[in-house]
C-alpha positions as CSV (number, residue, x, y, z in Angstrom):
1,X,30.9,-2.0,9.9
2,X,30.4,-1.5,6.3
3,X,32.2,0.7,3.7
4,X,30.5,3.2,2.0
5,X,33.5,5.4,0.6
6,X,37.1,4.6,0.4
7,X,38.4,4.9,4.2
8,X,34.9,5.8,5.1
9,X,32.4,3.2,7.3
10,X,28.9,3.2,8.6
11,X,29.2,1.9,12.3
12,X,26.5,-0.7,12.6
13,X,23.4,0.2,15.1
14,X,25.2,-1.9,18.2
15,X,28.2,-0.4,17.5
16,X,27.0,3.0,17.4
17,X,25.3,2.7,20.5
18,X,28.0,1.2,22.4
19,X,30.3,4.6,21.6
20,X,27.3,6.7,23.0
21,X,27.1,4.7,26.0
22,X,31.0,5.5,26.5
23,X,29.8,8.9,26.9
24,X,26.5,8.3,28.6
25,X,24.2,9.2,26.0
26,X,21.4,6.4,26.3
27,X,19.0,5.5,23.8
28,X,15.7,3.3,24.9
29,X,15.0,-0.6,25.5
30,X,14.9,-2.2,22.1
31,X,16.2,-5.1,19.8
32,X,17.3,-6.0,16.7
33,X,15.0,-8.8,15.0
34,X,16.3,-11.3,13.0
35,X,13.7,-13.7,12.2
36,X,9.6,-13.6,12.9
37,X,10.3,-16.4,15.5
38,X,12.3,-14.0,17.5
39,X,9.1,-11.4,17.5
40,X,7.4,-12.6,20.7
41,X,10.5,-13.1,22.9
42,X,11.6,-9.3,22.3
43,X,8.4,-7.3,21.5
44,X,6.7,-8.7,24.7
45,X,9.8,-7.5,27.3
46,X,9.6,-3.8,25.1
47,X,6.4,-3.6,25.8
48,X,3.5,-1.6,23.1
49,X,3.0,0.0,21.3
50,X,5.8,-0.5,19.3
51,X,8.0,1.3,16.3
52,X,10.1,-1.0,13.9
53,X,12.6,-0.1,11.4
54,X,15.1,-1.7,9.2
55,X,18.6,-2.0,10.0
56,X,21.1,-1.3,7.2
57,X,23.9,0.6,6.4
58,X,22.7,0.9,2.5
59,X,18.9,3.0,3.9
60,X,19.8,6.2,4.4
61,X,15.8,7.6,4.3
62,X,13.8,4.5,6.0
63,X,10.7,6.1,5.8
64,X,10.9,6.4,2.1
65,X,11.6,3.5,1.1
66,X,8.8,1.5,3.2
67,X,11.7,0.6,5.9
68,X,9.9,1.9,9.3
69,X,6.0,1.0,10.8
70,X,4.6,2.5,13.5
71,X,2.1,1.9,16.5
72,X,2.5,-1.8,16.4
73,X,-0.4,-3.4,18.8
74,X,0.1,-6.7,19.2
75,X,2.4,-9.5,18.3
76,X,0.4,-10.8,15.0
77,X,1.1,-6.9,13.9
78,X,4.9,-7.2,14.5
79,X,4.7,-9.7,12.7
80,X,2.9,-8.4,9.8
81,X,5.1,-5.4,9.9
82,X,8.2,-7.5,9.8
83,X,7.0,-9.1,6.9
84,X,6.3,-5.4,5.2
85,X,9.1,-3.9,5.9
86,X,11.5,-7.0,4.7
87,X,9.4,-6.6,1.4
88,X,9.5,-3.0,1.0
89,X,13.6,-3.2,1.2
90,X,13.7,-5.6,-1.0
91,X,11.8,-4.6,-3.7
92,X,13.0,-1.2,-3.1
93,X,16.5,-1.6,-2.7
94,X,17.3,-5.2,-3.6
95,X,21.1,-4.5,-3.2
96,X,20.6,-3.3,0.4
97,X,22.3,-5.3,3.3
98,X,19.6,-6.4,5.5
99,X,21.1,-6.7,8.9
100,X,17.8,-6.9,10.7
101,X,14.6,-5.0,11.8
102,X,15.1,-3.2,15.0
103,X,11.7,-2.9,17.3
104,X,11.9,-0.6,19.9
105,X,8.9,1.4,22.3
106,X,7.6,4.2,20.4
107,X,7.7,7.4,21.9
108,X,5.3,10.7,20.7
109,X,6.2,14.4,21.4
110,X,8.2,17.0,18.8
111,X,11.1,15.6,16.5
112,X,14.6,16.9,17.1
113,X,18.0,16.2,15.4
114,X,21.2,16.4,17.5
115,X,24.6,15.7,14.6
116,X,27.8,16.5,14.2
117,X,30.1,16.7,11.1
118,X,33.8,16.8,11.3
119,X,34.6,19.8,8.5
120,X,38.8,19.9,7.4
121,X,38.8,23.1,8.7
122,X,36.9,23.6,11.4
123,X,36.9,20.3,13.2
124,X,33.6,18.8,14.6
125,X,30.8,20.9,13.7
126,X,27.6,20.6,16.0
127,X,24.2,20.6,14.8
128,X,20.8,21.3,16.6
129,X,17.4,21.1,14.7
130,X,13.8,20.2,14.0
131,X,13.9,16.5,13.2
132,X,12.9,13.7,11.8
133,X,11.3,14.8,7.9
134,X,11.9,18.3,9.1
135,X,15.7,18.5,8.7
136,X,15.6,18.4,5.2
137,X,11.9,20.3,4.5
138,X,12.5,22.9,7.4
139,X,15.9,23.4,7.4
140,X,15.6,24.8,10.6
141,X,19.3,23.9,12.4
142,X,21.8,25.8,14.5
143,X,25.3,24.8,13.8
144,X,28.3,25.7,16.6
145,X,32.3,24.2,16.3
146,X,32.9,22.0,19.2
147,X,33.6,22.0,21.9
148,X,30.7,23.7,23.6
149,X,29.6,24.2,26.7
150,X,26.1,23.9,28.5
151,X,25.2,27.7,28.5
152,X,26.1,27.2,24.3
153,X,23.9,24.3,23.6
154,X,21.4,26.2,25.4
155,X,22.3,29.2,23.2
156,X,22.3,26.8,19.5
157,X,18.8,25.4,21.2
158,X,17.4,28.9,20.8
159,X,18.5,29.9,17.8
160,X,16.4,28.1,15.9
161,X,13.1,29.6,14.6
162,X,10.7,27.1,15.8
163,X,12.2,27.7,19.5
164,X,8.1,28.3,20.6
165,X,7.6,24.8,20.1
166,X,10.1,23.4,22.6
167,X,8.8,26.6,24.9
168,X,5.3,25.9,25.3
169,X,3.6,27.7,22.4
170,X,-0.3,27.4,22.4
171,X,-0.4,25.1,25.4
172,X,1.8,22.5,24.2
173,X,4.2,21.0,26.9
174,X,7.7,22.8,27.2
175,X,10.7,20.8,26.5
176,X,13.4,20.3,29.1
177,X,16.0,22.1,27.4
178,X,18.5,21.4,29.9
179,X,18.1,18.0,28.8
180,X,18.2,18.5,25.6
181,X,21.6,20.2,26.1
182,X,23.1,18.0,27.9
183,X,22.5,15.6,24.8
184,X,24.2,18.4,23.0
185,X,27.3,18.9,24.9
186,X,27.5,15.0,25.3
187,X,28.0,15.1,21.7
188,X,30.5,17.3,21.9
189,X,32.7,15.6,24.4
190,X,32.7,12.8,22.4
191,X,33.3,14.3,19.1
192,X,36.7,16.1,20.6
193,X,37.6,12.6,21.8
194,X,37.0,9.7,19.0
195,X,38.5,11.6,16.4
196,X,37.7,8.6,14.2
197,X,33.9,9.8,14.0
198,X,33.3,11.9,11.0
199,X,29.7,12.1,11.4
200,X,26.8,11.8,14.1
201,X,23.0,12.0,13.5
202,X,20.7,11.4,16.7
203,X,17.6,11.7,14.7
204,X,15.0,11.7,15.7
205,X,15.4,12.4,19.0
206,X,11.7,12.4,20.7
207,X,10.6,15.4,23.3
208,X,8.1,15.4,25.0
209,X,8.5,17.7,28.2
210,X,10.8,16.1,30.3
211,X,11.0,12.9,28.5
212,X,13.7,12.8,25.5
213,X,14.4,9.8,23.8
214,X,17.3,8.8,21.1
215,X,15.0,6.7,18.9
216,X,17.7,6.8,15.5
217,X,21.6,6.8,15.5
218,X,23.9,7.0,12.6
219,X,27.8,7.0,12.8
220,X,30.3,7.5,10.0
221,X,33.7,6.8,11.2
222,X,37.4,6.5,9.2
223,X,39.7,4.4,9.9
């Protein structure tokens, strides 16, 4: 883990996915790259095509700053988008703590965001949303304190404004929102429990009717 404010850490991506397993929140099949000579052995058993990203606790926006490619083929274009993304970090962010490139299968449907922030007053607040680049352009989010219950993450899932598009608006596939909830309430068991955690983003998280997939995880803990 690595410090970002006093008493503050990032946990790092294995470490964050190893609390969500605790609580049976799975994310996909993937792994962390630390050199081009590792590309075949792992992007071969994911399968394509593929979606790698940088690993590091000092990229906050990976997108932005040239740290994510998408619809990887082949194994020469892992390897070319290794090469891109280690330059765009680099040249981007020279101080940033390059802990690897993680390659996973990508997934298509409609971005959501499933977080939670610990407020001093409240306890762990929950969060629901359009994900992805929408969090920050749309603002489009439900917030409910923990804990919650199915028929409440349901009820934060249908608050939000662009509800039609898990619902099957103009012919688009409808979202399992049970699913989706289940995610949601997941969330909340574990937020009640590691009291450590100060903040969760599962985002994006990747629907596509009954498939939903945890594609991005960031934990802030304290110690």
């Amino acid at each position: 883990m690595k410090s970002k404010e006093k008493g503050k850490f990032q946990l790092s991506f294995n470490e964050s996915v190893n609390i969500l397993k605790k609580y049976s929140i799975q994310l996909p099949d993937s792994a962390i790259i630390k050199s081009k000579s590792e590309i075949q052995k792992y992007s071969n058993k994911i399968g394509y095509p593929l979606a790698m990203k940088i690993i590091s606790g000092d990229v906050i926006h990976k997108s932005d700053a040239g740290g994510v490619e998408t619809s990887i083929r082949d194994e020469k274009e892992a390897a070319e988008a290794y090469e891109r993304i280690l330059t765009a970090i680099k040249k981007n962010i020279p101080s940033a703590d390059i802990r690897g490139v993680l390659a996973q299968k990508m997934f298509s449907g409609i971005e959501i965001i499933i977080g939670m922030k610990r407020d001093p007053q409240f306890g762990p607040v929950l969060l629901f949303g359009l994900g992805g680049i929408f969090v920050e352009v749309m603002k489009d989010v439900s917030m409910q304190i923990a804990p919650v219950n199915q028929s409440q993450a349901i009820g934060m899932i249908k608050k939000i404004r662009a509800i039609s598009l898990l619902t099957g608006a103009r012919g688009t596939k409808p979202a399992n929102l049970t699913k989706i909830a289940d995610i949601i309430v997941k969330v909340s068991r574990l937020s009640m429990k590691e009291i450590q955690i100060k903040e969760i983003d599962l985002n994006p998280v990747i629907v596509d009717g009954n498939d939903i997939n945890i594609v991005d995880v960031r934990i802030v803990a304290e110690k």
